[in-house]
Each structure stands twice: as structure tokens, then as C-alpha cells.
C-alpha positions as CSV (number, residue, x, y, z in Angstrom):
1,X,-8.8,-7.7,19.1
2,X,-5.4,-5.6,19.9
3,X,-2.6,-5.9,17.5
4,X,1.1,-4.8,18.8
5,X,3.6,-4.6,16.1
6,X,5.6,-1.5,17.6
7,X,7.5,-4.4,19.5
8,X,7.4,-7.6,19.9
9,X,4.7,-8.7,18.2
10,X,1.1,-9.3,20.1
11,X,-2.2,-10.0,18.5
12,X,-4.9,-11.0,21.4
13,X,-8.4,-11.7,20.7
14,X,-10.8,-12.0,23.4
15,X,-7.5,-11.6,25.6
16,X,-6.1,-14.6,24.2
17,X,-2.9,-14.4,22.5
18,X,-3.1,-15.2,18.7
19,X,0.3,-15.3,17.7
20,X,2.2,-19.0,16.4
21,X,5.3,-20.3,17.6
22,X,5.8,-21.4,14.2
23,X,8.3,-18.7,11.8
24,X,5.9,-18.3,9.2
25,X,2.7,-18.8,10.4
26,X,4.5,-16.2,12.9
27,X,5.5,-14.0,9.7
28,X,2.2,-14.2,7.8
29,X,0.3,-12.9,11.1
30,X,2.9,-9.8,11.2
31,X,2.8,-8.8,7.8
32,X,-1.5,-9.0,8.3
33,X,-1.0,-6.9,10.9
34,X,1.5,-4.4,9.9
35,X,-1.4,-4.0,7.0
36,X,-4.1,-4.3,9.4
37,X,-7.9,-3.7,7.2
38,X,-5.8,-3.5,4.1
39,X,-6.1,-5.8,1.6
40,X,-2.6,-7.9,1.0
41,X,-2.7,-10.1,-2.1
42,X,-2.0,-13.9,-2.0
43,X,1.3,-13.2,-4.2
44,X,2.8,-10.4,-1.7
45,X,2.6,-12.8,1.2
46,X,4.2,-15.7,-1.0
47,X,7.1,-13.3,-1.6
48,X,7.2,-11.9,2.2
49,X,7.8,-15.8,2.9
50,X,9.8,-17.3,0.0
51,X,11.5,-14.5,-2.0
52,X,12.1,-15.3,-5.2
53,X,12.5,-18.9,-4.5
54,X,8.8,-19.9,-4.4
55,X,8.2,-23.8,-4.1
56,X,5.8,-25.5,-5.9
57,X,3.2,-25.8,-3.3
58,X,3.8,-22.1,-2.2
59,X,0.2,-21.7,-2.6
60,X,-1.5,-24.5,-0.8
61,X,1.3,-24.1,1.7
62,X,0.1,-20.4,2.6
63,X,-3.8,-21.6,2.6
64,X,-2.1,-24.0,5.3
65,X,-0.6,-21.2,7.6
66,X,-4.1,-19.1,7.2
67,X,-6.0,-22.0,8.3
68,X,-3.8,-22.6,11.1
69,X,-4.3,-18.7,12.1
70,X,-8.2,-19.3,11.9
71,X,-8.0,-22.4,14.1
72,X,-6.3,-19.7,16.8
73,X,-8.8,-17.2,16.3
74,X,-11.7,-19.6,16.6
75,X,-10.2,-21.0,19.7
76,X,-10.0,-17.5,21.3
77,X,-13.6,-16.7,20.1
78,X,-14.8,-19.9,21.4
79,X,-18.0,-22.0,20.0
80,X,-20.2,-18.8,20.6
81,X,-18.7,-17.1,17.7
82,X,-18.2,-19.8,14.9
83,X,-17.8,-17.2,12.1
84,X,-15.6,-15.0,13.9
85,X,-12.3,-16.7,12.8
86,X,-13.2,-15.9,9.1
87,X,-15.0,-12.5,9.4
88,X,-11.6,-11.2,11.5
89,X,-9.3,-12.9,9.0
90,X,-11.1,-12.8,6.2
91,X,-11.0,-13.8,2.4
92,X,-11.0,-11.2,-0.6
93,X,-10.6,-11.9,-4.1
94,X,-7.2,-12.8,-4.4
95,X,-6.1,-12.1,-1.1
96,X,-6.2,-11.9,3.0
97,X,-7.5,-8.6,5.0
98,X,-7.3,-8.8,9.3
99,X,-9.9,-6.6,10.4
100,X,-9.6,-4.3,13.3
101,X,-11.5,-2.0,15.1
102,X,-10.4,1.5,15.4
103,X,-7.6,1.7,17.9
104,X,-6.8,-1.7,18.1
105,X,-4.0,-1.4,16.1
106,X,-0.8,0.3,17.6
107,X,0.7,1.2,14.3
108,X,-2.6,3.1,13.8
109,X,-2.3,5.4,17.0
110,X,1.1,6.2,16.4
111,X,0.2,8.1,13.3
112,X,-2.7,8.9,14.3
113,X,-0.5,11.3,17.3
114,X,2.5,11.9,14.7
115,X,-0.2,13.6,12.4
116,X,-1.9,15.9,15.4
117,X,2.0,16.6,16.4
118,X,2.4,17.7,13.0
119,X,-0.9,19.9,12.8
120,X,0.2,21.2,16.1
121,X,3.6,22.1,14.7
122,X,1.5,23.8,11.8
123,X,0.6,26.1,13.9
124,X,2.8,27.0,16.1
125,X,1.3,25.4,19.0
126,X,5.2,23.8,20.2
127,X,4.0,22.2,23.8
128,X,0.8,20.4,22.2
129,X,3.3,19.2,19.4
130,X,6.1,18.3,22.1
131,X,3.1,16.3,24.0
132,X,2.0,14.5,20.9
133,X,5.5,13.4,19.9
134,X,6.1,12.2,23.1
135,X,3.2,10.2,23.3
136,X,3.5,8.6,20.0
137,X,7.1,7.7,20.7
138,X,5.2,5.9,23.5
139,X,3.6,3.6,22.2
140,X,6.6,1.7,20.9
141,X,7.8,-0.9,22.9
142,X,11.3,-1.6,21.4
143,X,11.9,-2.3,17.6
144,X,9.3,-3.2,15.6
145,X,8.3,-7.0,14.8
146,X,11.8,-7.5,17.0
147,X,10.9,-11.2,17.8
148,X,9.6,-12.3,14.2
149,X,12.2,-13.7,11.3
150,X,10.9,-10.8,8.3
151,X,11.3,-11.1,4.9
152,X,11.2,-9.0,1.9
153,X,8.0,-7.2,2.3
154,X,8.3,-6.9,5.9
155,X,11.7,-5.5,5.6
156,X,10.8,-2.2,3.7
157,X,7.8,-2.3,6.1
158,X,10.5,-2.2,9.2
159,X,13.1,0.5,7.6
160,X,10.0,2.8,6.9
161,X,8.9,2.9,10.6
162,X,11.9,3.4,12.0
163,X,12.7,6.4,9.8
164,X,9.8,7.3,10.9
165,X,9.7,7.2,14.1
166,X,13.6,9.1,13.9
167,X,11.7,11.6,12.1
168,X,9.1,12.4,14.7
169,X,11.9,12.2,17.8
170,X,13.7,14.9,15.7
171,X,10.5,17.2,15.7
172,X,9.9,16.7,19.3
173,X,13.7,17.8,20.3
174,X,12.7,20.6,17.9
175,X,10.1,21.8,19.7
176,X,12.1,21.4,23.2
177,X,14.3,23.7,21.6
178,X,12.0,26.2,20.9
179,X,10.4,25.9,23.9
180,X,13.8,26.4,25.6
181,X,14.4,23.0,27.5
182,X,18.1,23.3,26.0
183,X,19.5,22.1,29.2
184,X,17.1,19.2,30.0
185,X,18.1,18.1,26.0
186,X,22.0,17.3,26.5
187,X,21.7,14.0,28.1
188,X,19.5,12.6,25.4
189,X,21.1,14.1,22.6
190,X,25.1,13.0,23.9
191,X,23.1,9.6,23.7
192,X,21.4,9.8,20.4
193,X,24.4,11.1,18.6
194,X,26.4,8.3,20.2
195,X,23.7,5.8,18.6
196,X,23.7,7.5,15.1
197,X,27.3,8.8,14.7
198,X,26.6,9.8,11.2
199,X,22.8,11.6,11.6
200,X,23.6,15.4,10.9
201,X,20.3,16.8,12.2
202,X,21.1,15.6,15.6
203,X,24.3,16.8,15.8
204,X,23.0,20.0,14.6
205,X,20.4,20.1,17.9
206,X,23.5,18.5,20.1
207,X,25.3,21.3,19.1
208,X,22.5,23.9,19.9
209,X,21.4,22.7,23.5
210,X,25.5,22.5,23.8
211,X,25.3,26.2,23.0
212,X,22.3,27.8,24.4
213,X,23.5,25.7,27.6
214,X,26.9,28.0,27.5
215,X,29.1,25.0,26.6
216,X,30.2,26.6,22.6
217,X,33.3,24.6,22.5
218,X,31.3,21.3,23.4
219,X,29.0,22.2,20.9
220,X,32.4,22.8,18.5
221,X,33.9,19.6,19.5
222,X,30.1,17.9,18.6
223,X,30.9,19.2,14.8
224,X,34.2,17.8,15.0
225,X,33.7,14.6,16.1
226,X,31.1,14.0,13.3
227,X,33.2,15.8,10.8
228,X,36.3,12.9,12.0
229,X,33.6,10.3,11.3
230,X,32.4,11.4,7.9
231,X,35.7,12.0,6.4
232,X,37.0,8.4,7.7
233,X,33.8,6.4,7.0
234,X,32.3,7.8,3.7
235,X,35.2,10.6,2.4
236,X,32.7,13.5,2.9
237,X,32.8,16.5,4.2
238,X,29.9,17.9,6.5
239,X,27.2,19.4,4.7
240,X,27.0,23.0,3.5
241,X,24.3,24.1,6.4
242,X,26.2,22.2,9.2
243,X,29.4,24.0,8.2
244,X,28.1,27.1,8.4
245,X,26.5,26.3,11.8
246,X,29.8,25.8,13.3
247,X,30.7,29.4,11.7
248,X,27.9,30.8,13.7
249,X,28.7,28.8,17.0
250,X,32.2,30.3,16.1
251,X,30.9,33.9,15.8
252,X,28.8,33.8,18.6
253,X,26.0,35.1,16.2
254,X,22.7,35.9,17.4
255,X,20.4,34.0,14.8
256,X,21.5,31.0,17.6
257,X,19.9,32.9,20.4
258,X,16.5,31.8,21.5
259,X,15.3,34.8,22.4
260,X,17.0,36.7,19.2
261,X,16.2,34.1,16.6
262,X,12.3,35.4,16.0
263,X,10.4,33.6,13.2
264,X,13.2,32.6,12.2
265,X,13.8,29.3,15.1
266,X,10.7,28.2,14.5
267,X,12.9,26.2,11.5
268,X,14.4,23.4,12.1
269,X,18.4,24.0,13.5
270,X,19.7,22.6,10.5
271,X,18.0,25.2,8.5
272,X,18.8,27.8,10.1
273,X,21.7,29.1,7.8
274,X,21.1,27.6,4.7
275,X,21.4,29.5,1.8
């Protein structure tokens, strides 16, 4: 079986798709999957579908959808396999597991290449750590679960990935940096400042590639802009360590430098004058 939930949701067994037209049979089959070999209790999947406002028949109604998800697995299996349905979606006390083999799971892969980025970063190895990223940014396909109706449980699930997955493209453009691929960074980071207008880390790397690329009052007009935006949308001022980043782009000072920054760059930008 192959589970997609880096996406639009696809779960094929046999090379059959799986996955309901129905919204919560639909729903019930991503939240399985987004907690693929993980036990999920019966009451965490009645709150993923009802909130708080739990019918009566929640519970028979839920036996319903996982039966209906059984009836599609043993169709894909075919008669050759009559068990397969409820080894692969199987029963535990009080609650539902979908087993997986390793790999099948796309969720799975992308951490399994964020955590080898990250030991990669460890130690110093920035082109490894660059490939990893890369590839583990790959393997989403758009937004998560875009094409399925999510509730409660599947919400955090969703807000958790993608700040993930933020998190990992801001290590990659940090190893880019350090690896000196300033220039080859400005078109990317124009459009993911543009996209998060409020994100101070990458303004801070805008305003470095902007910099290194010998554009300082680009890089200036970067902290600006965002400065604008903060003050008008939330009151705030920018934070201590991007203020005194615009100092140094100011100053010219060499702690900006690639070549002069030493141990020093191998911290993130944001870092690199804080107190």
C-alpha cells in the first residue's frame, strides 16, 4: 500500500485507489493515514468528525465509515486475500491502526530526509544538508490533505507540517548561504517574503543574498518594507536581532562577509548579532 498525505490525499493498495468520495469516510481515511501504524482511539476520530457536537449514534456511525473503508480495501486485495482488509486496517482495543510498510508512507520519508538534513547540518556537512532539504521538500505535492474537509484533530495535524516544512526550507536557504549561492537565492526569497510578509527569518536571508549579491540598499529597503508591515498590522517594531542586522548592512561590517564571517556563519542569519 502507498499513502500520500503531503497533497492531495492518495491511499492505493494493490494500485487501486482507496480513498471515498464520501467527506468523512474521506476524513477518517486521512486522519489513519496522517497516523499511519499508530494507534488512534475510537474517541479522537469521533472528535476529528463531530467536534464537540457528537450525535447519538456517533459510534455506530464511525463502525459504519470503517466498514465502508474495509469493503475498499478488500476490493483492491481481491478474493485472494480475504483477511487483508482487516489486517491493513485493523482493530485494537479501543481503536483503529492502518498498517504500512516502511516507505509507504510519504509523511514518513519526509522526516525521515529532514532528520539526515539535520545530522548533516550537525556536522557541518552544508551540501549533503542542502541535498537532503531539497529532497524532502520534494516529496510534497502541494498542501497537505488539500482536497479533504479536516476537522479538529486534523487541523493541528495540518498547522504542524507546514511549520514544518517552513522550518526545513529555512535550513536549506541556510545552507545555500553558506555555501555561497547568494545570487541563485534572490528570486526565491523576493517570492517567499512576498508569501509571508511578516516571517522575520526570511527577511533576514532576503536581506543577506541582497547583500552578499552587492545590492545593500535592496537589502535595506527588505528591512523596511517588513518594518512598514509590522508596525501597521501588529504595532511592533522589528525584533532586537533584525534591527541590529540592518545596523550591520548599514556599516558594511564584515561579520556579513562570507568569507570573513568564520564559525561564526555557520549560525543562522538571524543570529548572527544577537546579543
Amino acid at each position: 500500500m502507498e499513502i500520500k498525505v503531503l497533497g492531495p490525499l492518495s491511499v492505493e493498495a494493490c494500485g487501486q485507489s482507496i480513498v471515498p468520495s464520501a467527506g468523512k469516510p474521506r476524513q477518517i481515511l486521512a486522519l489513519l493515514s496522517v497516523y499511519a501504524n499508530q494507534m488512534l482511539p475510537v474517541p479522537t476520530l469521533m472528535e476529528e468528525i463531530w467536534g464537540a457536537q457528537m450525535p447519538r449514534s456517533a459510534l455506530t456511525t464511525l463502525q459504519t465509515y470503517i466498514l465502508q473503508l474495509r469493503r475498499r480495501l478488500a476490493a483492491a486485495y481481491g478474493p485472494q486475500a480475504p483477511e487483508a482488509s482487516k489486517n491493513v486496517l485493523a482493530t485494537r482495543y479501543g481503536g483503529y491502526v492502518l498498517e504500512a510498510q516502511p516507505g509507504a508512507v510519504d509523511i514518513h520519508e519526509y522526516d525521515r530526509l529532514v532528520a539526515a538534513g539535520r545530522d548533516a547540518l550537525d556536522v557541518g556537512d552544508d551540501v549533503e544538508a542542502s541535498f537532503l532539504f531539497r529532497e524532502a521538500l520534494a516529496v510534497w505535492r502541494g498542501p497537505a490533505l488539500v482536497d479533504v474537509r479536516v476537522g479538529p484533530i486534523l487541523e493541528i495535524e495540518l498547522a504542524r507540517l507546514e511549520e514544518s516544512r517552513l522550518g526545513v526550507l529555512e535550513r536549506r536557504i541556510e545552507a545555500d548561504l553558506r555555501l555561497g549561492r547568494h545570487a541563485e537565492l534572490l528570486t526565491e526569497l523576493t517570492e517567499l517574503t512576498a508569501r509571508h510578509p511578516l516571517h522575520e527569518g526570511l527577511h533576514a536571508q532576503c536581506m543577506a543574498a541582497l547583500y552578499r549579491s552587492g545590492r545593500p540598499w535592496q537589502a535595506l529597503e527588505v528591512y523596511q518594507g517588513l518594518r512598514g508591515r509590522l508596525v501597521e498590522d501588529l504595532g511592533l517594531e522589528p525584533s532586537p536581532r533584525l534591527q541590529k542586522l540592518q545596523q550591520a548592512v548599514l556599516a558594511s561590517d564584515p561579520a556579513l562577509d562570507l568569507e570573513s564571517a568564520g564559525g561564526q556563519w555557520r549560525r543562522p542569519v538571524l543570529d548572527l548579532f544577537a546579543a
